[in-house]
C-alpha positions in Angstrom: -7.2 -70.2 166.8 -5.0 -66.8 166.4 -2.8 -67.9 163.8 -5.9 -69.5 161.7 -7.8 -66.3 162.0 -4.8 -64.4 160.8 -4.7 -66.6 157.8 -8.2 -66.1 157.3 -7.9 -62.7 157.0 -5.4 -62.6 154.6 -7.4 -65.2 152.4 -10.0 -62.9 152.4 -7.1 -60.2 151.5 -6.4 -62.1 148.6 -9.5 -62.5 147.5 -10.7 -59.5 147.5 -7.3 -58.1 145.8 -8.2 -60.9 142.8 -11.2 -59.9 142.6 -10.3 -56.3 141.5 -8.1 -57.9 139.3 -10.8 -59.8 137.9 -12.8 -56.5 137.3 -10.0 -54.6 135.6 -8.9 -57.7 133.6 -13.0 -57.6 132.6 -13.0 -53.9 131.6 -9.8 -53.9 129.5 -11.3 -57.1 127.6 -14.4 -55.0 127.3 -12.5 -52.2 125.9 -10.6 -54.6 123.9 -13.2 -56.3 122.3 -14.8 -52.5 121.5 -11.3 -51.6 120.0 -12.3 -55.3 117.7 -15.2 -54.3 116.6 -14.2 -51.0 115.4 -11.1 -52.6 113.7 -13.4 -55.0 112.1 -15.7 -52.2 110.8 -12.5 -50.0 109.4 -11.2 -53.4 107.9 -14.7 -54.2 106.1 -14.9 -50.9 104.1 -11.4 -51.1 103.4 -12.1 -54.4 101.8 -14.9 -52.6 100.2 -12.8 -49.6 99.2 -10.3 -51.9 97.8 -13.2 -54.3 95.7 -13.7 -51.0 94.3 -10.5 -49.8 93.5 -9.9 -53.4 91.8 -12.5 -53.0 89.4 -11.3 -49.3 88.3 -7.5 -51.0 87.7 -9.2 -53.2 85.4 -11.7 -51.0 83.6 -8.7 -49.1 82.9 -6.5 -51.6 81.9 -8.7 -52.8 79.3 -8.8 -49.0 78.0 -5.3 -49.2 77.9 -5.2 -52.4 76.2 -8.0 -50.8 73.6 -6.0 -47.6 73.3 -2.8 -49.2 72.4 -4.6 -51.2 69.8 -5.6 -48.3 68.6 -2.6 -46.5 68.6 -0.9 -49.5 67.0 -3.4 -49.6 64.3 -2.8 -45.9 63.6 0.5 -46.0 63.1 0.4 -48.8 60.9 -2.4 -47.4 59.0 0.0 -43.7 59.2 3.1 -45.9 57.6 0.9 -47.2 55.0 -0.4 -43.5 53.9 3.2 -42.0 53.8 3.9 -41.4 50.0 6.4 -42.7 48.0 9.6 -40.6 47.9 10.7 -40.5 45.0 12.6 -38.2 43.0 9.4 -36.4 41.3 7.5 -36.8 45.1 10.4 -34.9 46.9 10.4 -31.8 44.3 6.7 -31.5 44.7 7.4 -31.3 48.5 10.5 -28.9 47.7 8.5 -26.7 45.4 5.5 -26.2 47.8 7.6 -25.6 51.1 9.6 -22.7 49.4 6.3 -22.0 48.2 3.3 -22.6 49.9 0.5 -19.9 48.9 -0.1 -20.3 45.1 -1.6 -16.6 43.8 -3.7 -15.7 41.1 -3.6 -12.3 39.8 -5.9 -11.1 37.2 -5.3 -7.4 35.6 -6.8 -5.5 32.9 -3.4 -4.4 31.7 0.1 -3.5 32.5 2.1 -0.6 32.3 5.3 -2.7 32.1 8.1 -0.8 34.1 7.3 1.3 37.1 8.8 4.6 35.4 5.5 3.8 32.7 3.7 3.0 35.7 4.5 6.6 37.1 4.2 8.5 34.0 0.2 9.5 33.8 0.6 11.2 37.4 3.5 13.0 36.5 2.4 14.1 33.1 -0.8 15.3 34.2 1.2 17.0 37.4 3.9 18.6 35.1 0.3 19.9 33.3 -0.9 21.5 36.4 2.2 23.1 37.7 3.1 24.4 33.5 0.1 26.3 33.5 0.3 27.5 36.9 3.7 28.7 36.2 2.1 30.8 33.1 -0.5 32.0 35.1 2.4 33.6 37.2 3.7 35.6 33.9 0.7 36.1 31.7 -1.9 38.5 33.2 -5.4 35.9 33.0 -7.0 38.8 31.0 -6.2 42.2 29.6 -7.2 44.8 31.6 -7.1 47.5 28.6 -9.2 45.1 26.7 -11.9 45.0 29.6 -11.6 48.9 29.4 -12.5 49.2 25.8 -15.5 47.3 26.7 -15.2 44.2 24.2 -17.0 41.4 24.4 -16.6 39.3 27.7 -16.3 36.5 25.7 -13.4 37.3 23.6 -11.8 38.5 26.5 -12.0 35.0 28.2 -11.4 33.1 25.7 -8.1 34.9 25.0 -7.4 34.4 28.1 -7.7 31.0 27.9 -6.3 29.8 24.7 -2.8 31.4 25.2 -1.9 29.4 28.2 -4.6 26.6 26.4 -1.8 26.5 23.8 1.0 26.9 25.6 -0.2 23.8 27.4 -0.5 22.1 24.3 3.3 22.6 23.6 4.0 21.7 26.6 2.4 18.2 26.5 3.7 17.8 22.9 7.3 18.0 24.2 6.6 16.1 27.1 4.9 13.1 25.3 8.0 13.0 22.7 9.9 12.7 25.9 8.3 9.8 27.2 8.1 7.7 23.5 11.5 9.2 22.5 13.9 9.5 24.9 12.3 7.1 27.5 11.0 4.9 25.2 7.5 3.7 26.9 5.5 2.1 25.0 2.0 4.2 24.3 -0.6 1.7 23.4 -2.5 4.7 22.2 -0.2 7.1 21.1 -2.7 9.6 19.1 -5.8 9.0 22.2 -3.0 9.2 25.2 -1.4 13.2 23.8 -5.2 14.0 23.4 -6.2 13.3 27.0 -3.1 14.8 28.3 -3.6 18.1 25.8 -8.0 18.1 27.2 -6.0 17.7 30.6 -3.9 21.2 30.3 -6.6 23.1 28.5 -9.1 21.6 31.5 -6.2 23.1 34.0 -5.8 26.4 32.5 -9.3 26.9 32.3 -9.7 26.2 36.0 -7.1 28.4 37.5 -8.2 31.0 35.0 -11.2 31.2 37.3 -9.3 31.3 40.2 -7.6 34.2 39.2 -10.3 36.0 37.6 -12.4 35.7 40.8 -10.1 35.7 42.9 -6.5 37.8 42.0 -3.6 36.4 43.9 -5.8 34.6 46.3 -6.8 32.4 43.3 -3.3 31.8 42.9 -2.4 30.6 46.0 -5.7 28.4 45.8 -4.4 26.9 42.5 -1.3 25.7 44.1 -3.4 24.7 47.1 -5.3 21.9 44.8 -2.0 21.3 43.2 -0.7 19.8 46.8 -4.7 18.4 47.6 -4.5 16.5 43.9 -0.6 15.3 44.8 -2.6 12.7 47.5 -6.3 12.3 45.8 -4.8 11.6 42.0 -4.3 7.9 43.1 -1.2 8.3 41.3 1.6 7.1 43.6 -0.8 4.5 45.6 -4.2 3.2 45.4 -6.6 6.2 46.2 -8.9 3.4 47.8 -6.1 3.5 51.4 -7.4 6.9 51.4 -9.4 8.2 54.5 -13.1 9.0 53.4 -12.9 12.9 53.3 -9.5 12.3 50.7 -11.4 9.7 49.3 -14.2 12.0 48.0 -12.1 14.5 47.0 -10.3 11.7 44.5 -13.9 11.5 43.0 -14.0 15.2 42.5 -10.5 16.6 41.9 -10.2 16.8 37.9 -6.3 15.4 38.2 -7.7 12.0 39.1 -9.5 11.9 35.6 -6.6 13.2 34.1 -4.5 10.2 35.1 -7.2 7.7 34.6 -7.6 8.8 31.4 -4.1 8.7 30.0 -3.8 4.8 31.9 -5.7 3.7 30.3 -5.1 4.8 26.7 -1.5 4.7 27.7 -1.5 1.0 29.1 -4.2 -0.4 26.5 -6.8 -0.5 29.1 -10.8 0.1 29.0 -11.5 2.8 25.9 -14.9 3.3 27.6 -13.3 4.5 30.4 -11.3 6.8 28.9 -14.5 8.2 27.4 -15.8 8.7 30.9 -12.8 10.6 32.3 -12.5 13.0 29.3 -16.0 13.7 30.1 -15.5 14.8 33.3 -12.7 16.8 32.1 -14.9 18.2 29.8 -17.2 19.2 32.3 -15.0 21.0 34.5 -13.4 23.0 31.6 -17.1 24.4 30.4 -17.8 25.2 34.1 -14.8 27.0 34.6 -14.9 28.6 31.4 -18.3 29.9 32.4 -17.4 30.9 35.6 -14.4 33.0 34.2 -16.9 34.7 31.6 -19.1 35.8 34.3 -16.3 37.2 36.0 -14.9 38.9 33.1 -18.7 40.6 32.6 -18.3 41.6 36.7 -15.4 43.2 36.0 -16.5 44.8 32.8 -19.7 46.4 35.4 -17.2 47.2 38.0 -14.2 48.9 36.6 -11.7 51.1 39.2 -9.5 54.0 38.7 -6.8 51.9 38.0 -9.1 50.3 35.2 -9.7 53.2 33.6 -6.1 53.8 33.5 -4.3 50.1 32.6 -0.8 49.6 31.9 0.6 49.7 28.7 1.3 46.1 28.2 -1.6 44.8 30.9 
């Protein structure tokens, strides 16, 4: 009865020993069968995921099947347009390779050389600084003459003509210069020494003014516009690179006119413009001749001791 009760017990032992093992054996294929369920779910959108991915390989496939038909019939089409290269073909390509900009130039004339090209500045320069240089030796008016009360017109006018004339020589030597020892050719030979011979009588006028007003101030002043007219002329370079302030001074200055003028007589250009720049020249000779007879009749009003008194050859 002892040893059956012993056994008993340890049936129950068992039992209840494989009944936790039944329990824990239940839970893990609980877990298990969560652990499924999850994987089943991950493996469904994965399918989905790659359903999707699938049909993006093929779309683009087929847009790389439709590009390289495209590309093939490009190139084909890129063959067939390639020209002939032939001789006359490859000197066409030659010719616009070394040359690729074609230019059309349009002018009214040409001077020719760029000595002829330089000539009006310099001849109406050499103008201004020959009847400065005068100015320098001959007195602008005579001082005894001024004293003796003669007419104030006479008076400027004399003092005008002999530098006037001097000018005159001057440009005479300087034109047979340039069509005789130079040899450029003067479209306008008789027009061309005219404009430069109004251009020194215009320029002794002017600083005949300056002195007259002014003494040696007017001097200095004359061979201030000398240096102003050296940049505004438009003689070296285009007056229109100018900045504005030089720019209006080119419109004003009578230098500018001067070399205008003898361009375009010299160079065969526009006769009407040559009109137009004598006129100017014109205009600024009167008004300085005005200018210096007014000052002549000033001084004639307002005489000093050493007026009264002049030198023997002033």
């Amino acid at each position: 009865a002892a040893s059956g009760a012993a056994t008993l017990a340890d049936g129950a032992d068992q039992t209840a020993a494989g009944a936790a093992t039944l329990s824990t054996g239940a839970s893990a294929a609980a877990d298990g069968a969560a652990s499924l369920s999850t994987g089943a779910t991950a493996a469904k959108t994965g399918a989905e995921s790659l359903a999707t991915g699938a049909s993006s390989l093929s779309d683009g496939l087929l847009g790389l099947k439709n590009g390289a038909g495209t590309l093939r019939d490009g190139l084909t089409d890129g063959v067939d347009s390639i020209p002939d290269t032939n001789a006359d073909t490859r000197n066409l390509q030659a010719s616009t390779i070394a040359d690729p900009v074609d230019l059309h130039k349009a002018a009214v004339t040409s001077a020719g050389t760029y000595g002829a090209g330089l000539a009006p500045f310099f001849a109406s320069l050499a103008g201004w600084i020959g009847i400065y240089a005068l100015f320098l030796i001959v007195k602008p008016v005579s001082r005894r003459a001024i004293t003796a009360l003669h007419s104030p017109l006479k008076i400027t006018l004399a003092g005008w003509l002999t530098p006037g004339i001097l000018g005159l020589l001057q440009m005479a030597a300087l034109f047979g210069i340039l069509t005789g020892v130079l040899h450029f050719e003067v479209h306008n030979p008789v027009g061309t020494y005219a404009m430069m011979g109004l251009a020194a009588m215009t320029f002794a006028a002017i600083i005949l003014a300056l002195n007259v007003w002014l003494g040696s101030v007017g001097q200095f002043v004359g061979l201030v516009l000398m240096v102003i007219q050296l940049v505004t002329a438009g003689g070296t370079f285009p007056w229109q690179t100018l900045p504005a302030p030089l720019a209006f001074l080119h419109h004003v200055m009578p230098m500018s006119y001067a070399v205008d003028g003898i361009r375009q007589l010299m160079y065969g250009g526009n006769p009407a413009t040559a009109l137009n720049d004598a006129g100017v020249l014109l205009l600024w000779l009167t008004g300085a001749l005005v200018l210096a007879a007014i000052g002549v009749v000033r001084m004639t009003h307002f005489r000093t001791l050493r007026d009264l008194k002049p030198s023997l050859i002033g």
